[in-house]
N, C-alpha and C positions, 0 to 999 in steps of 0.2 A: 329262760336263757338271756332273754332283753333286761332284765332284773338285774341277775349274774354282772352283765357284761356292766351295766350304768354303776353298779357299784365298784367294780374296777376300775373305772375311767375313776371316778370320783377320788377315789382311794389316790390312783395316782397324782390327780389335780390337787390332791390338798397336802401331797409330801414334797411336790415342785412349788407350790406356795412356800410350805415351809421351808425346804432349801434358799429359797431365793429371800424371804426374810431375815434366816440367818445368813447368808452370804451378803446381802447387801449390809447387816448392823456391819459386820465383820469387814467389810471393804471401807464402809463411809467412815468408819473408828480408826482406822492406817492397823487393825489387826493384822489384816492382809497388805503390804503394803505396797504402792504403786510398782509396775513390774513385777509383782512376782508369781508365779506359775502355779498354776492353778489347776492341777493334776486328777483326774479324775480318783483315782483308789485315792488317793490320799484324802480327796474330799467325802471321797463313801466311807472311810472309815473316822474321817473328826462328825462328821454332820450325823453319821448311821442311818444314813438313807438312800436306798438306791440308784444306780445308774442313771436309768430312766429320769426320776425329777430330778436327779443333779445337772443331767441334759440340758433340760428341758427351761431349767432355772438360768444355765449360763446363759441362753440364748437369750434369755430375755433381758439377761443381764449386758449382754453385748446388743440389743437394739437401744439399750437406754445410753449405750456410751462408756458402762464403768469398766467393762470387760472387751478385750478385743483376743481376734483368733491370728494367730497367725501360719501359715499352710504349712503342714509337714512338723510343726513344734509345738502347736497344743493352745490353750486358752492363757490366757494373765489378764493379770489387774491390771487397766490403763494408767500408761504414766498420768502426772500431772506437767503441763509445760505453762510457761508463761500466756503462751499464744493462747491455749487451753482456757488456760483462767480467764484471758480478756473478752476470749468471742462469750462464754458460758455470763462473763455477767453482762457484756453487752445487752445479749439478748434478752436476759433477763430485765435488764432495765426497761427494755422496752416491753414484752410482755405484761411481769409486774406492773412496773410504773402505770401502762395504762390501764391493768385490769383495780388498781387503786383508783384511779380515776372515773372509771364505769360502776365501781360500785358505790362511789359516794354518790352518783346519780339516781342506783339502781337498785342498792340496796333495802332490804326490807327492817324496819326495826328489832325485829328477830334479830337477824345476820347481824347488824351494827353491833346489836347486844352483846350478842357472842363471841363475836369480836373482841372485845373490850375483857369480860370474863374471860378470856382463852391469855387474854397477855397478861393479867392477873395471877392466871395460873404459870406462864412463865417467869415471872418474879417469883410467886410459892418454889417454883422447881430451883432455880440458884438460890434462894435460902436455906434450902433443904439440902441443897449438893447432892440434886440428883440427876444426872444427865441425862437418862434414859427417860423419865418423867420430862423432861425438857424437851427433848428432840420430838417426843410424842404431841407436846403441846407444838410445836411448832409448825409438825405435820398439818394438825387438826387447824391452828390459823392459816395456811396455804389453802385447805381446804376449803373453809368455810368463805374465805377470799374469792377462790376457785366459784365460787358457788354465786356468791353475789354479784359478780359483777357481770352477769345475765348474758354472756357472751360461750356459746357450748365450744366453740375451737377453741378459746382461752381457760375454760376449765379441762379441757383436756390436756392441755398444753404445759401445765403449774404443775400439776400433782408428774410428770412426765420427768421433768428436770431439775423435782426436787431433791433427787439422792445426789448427783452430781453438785450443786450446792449446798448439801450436807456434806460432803468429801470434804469441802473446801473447806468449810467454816471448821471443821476438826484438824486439818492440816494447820488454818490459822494459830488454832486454839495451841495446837499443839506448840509452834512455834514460838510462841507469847508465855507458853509454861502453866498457863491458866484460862481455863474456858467461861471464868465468871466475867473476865474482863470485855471476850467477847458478848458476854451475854446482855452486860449492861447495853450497848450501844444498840443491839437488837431490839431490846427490851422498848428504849425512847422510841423506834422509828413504830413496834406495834401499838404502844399507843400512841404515839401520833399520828397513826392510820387511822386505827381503830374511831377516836375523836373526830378526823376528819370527814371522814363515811358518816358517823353519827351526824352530824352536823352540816351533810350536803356539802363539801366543799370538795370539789374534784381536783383544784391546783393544789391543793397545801397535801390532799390525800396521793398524789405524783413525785410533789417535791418529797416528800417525807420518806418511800421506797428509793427514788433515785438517788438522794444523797445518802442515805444507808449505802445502797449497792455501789456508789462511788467509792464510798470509804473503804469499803471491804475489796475492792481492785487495788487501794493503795497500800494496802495492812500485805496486801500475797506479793505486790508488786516489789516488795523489799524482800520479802523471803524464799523467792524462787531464783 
């Protein structure tokens, strides 16, 4: 019966995984777009997945920020506001910026490595005009970021607020008409991380995330 019942939980856990996979591509791509309701039938029959992790998925999708409930009317996709964008990359700057900074200290030749190939493979991904290949690599650079910079609340913290900064940078994109163009500037700042971390340097590996994330405040700050 303990058997039975683990393979149910499981079963369930990995269809609320998958909802919430596909809800987040489909929120952080404006599929879904800011404000708009987020109905439960309607989601069981586009996703074809139960109740239960459709549940289970919003929730989590409202402790990260993307989705908010409001009493008596049901779930939606959180707007985007100006204020929105300013605090998310505030803070960002300051997390980033300093987990850049703790890894060029802390980092293992590994992780620099990897580093360095993961932004490679984001140039590969806008040659090939493939977004989905892009966002992947860019996850895996937060990651491996996350990783290095030897600090456990700051790797928890990066992978945490990275869909909310995926939002943005597709709202950017969107607005620019081209997401190659965002990608180029992207592109400079991981490898000028990436170099920085290789090479020990903790200010140019700070400066390098902060004036990226500056920029990308003033790129939303015109189109909101």
């Amino acid at each position: 019966m303990n058997r039975i019942m683990g393979k149910g939980l499981q079963s369930t856990g990995s269809l609320a995984d998958q909802a919430y996979k596909e809800l987040i591509s489909r929120i952080t791509k404006l599929e879904y777009a800011p404000g708009s309701v987020l109905g439960e039938k309607t989601l069981i029959e586009e996703l074809n997945i139960g109740r239960t992790p459709i549940r289970e998925a919003l929730q989590r999708l409202a402790l990260e920020g993307l989705v908010v409930h409001q009493l008596n009317r049901g779930m939606f996709v959180a707007e985007i506001t100006y204020k929105d964008v300013q605090e998310i990359y505030e803070f960002r700057s300051l997390i980033d910026g300093h987990a850049c900074r703790l890894a060029a200290s802390r980092a293992s030749p590994v992780q620099a490595s990897k580093l360095y190939q993961i932004h490679l493979e984001l140039v590969a991904a806008t040659k090939a005009n493939d977004i989905d290949r892009y966002v992947q690599a860019d996850r895996d650079f937060y990651s491996v970021l996350s990783e290095a910079c030897g600090n456990s609340f700051i790797a928890e913290t990066i992978p945490r607020i990275f869909n909310l900064h995926l939002r943005l940078w597709f709202l950017i994109s969107s607005k620019l008409g081209n997401w190659h163009s965002v990608a180029e500037s992207h592109e400079v700042m991981t490898k000028s991380v990436a170099e920085a971390i290789k090479f020990k340097d903790p200010d140019q590996a700070e400066l390098a995330m902060k004036s990226y994330i500056s920029q990308r405040i003033q790129d939303l700050r015109q189109e909101i």
